[in-house]
C-alpha positions in Angstrom: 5.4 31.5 39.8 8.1 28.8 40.9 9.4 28.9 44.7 12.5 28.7 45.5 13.6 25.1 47.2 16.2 25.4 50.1 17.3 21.9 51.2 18.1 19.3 48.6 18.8 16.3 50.0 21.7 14.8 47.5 22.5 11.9 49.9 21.5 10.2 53.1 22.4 12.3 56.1 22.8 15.2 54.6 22.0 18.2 56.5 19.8 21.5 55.6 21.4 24.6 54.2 22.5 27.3 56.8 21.3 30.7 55.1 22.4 33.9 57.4 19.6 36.3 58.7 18.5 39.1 56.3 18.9 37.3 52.7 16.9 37.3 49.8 16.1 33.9 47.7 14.2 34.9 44.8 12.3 32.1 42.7 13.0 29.2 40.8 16.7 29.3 43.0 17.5 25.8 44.3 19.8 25.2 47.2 21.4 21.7 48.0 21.8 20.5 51.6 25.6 21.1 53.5 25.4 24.1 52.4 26.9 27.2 54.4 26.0 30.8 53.7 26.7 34.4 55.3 24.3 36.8 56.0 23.0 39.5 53.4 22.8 36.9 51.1 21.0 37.5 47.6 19.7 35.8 44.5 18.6 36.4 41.1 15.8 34.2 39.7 16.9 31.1 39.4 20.5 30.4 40.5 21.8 27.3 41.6 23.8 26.1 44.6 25.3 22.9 45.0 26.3 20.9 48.0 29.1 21.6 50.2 29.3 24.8 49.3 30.7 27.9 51.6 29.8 31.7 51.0 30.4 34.0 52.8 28.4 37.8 54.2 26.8 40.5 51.5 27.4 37.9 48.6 25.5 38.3 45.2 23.9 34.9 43.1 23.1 36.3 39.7 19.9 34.8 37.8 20.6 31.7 36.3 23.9 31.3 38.0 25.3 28.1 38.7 27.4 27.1 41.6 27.7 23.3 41.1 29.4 22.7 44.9 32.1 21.9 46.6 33.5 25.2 46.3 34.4 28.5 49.0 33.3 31.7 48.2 34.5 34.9 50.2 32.4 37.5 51.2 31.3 40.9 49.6 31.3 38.9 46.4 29.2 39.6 42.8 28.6 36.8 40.6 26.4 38.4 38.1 24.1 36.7 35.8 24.8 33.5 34.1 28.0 32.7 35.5 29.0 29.1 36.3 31.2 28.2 39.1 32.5 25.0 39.0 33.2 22.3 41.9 36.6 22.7 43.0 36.8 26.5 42.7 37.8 29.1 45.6 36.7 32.6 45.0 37.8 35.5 47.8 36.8 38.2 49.3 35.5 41.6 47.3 35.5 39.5 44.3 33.4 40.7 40.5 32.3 38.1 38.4 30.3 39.6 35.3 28.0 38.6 33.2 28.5 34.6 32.1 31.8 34.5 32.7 32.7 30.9 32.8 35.2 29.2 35.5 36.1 25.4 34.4 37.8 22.5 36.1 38.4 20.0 33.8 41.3 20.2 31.5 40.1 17.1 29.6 36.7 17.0 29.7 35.3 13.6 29.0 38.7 12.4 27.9 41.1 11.5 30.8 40.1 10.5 34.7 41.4 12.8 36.8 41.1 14.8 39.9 38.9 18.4 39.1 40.8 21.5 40.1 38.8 24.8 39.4 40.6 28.3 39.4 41.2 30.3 42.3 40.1 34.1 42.3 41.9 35.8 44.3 40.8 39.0 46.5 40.0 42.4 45.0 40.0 40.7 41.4 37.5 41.6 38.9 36.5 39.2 35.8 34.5 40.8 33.1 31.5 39.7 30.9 32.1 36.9 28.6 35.7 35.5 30.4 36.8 32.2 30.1 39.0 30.9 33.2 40.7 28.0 32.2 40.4 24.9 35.5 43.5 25.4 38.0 44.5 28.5 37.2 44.9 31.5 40.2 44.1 34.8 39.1 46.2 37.0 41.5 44.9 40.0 44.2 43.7 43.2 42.7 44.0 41.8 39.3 41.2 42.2 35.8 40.1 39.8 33.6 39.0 42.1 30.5 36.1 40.8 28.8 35.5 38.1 26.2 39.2 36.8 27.6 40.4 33.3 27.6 42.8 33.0 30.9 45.1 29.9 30.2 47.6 30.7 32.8 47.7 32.4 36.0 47.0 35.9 36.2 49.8 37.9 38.4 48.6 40.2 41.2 47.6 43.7 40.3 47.9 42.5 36.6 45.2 43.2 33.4 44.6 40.0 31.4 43.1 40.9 27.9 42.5 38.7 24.8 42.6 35.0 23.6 44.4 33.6 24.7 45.1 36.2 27.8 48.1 38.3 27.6 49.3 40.3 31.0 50.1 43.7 30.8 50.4 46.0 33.8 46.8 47.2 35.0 46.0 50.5 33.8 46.8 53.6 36.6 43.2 54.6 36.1 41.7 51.7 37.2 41.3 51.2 40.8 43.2 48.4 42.4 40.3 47.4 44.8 36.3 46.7 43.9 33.9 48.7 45.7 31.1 45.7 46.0 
């Protein structure tokens, strides 16, 4: 079986991954140098962390999640398996990310040069399996993301975004407006 590989050196005086105490890094993950991460920190089998990244405590990598850098993540956080986090992307605190959901930063891709800007997930906001966020789009506090959704435009706060592409309607009373991570 693989090991995992903390420390990737991406450039010349980069500087070793800071992993908080009582984490778990299961195998096959690889972690890039100038990396910062909280304590209670945990992986699934092969996840991916990019440089310059920032987590915070008691956050989840799923298996075969990517995190490709340059990106802040809050703590008590889930990204479950298969997800991919894109550079550019700020993610809060007591945030759900399920099942390959898929965050983006490039309107364009391949066609124009221009600067990346990956969505913003606010606190308390949950984004189910399958979601789509489209790049520089916020999806607002306490807010959900219903599966298999496309989110084109930002997301209000305390707001349910269903469909494709997403339409808003007020969140449901029966669903609670914080995540219990």
């Amino acid at each position: 079986m693989s090991q995992a590989t903390i420390g990737v050196e991406y450039t010349d005086g980069s500087e070793e991954p800071h992993i908080g105490s009582d984490s778990t890094i299961r195998a096959g993950t690889i972690i890039y140098d100038d990396v910062a991460i909280g304590k209670r920190f945990s992986t699934g089998h092969d996840a991916l962390i990019r440089e310059l990244t920032e987590i915070g405590d008691d956050v989840l990598v799923g298996t075969k999640t990517v995190i490709d850098g340059r990106t802040t993540i809050g703590s008590d956080v889930s990204l479950q398996t298969g997800v991919y986090v894109p550079s550019h992307t700020t993610i809060g605190d007591h945030v759900f990310v399920g099942p390959h959901a898929v965050l983006t930063n490039d309107p364009y891709p391949v066609r124009n040069d221009i600067d990346l800007a990956g969505p913003t997930i606010e606190d308390h906001a949950s984004i189910g399996a399958n979601a789509t966020i489209l790049p520089d789009v916020t999806v607002g506090a306490k807010s959900f993301v219903a599966a298999g959704s496309v989110v084109v435009d930002d997301v209000p706060p305390e707001t349910l975004a269903i469909g494709a592409p997403a339409k808003h309607r007020p969140l449901p009373d029966e669903v609670p407006r914080k995540n219990e991570l």
